[in-house]
C-alpha angles and dihedrals in degrees: 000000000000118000111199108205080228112094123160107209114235104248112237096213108093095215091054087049088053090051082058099050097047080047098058089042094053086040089065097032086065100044092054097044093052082052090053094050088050096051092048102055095049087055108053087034091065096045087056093044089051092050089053089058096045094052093053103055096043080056096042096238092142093063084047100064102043125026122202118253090175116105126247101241097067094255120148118216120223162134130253138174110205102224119216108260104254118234109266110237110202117251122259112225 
């Protein structure tokens, strides 16, 4: 078992051990409903996201925007240098 040097001592007055309680409850409460909100948000954050998408491509904005330059044929245009092939050394083991 693992035993912490930090230890709260339980309060004897009922009343302070029920400010605890309702502490600890709100404590929790909170934590779940920030969860929720988060949750939420991302959630309705991403289906809104989706339908964006979705509209602009049904009204071809996306073509819109940005045009292909690329051909047709699948060929990519480009520049190259052909280097000298360097002498091989042989590998030392």
């Amino acid at each position: 078992m693992i035993r912490t040097s930090f230890h709260l001592p339980r309060p004897r007055h009922p009343l302070a051990r029920l400010a605890w309680l309702a502490i600890g409850v709100v404590a929790i409460a909170s934590a779940l409903l920030l969860g929720a909100i988060v949750l939420a948000v991302l959630v309705v954050g991403g289906a809104l996201w989706m339908l964006w998408r979705n509209l602009r491509s049904v009204l071809g904005g996306q073509a819109a925007t940005r045009p292909s330059t690329s051909p047709a044929s699948g060929v990519i245009d480009g520049e190259f240098t052909v280097l000298p092939h360097a002498p091989q050394t042989p590998r030392r083991n």
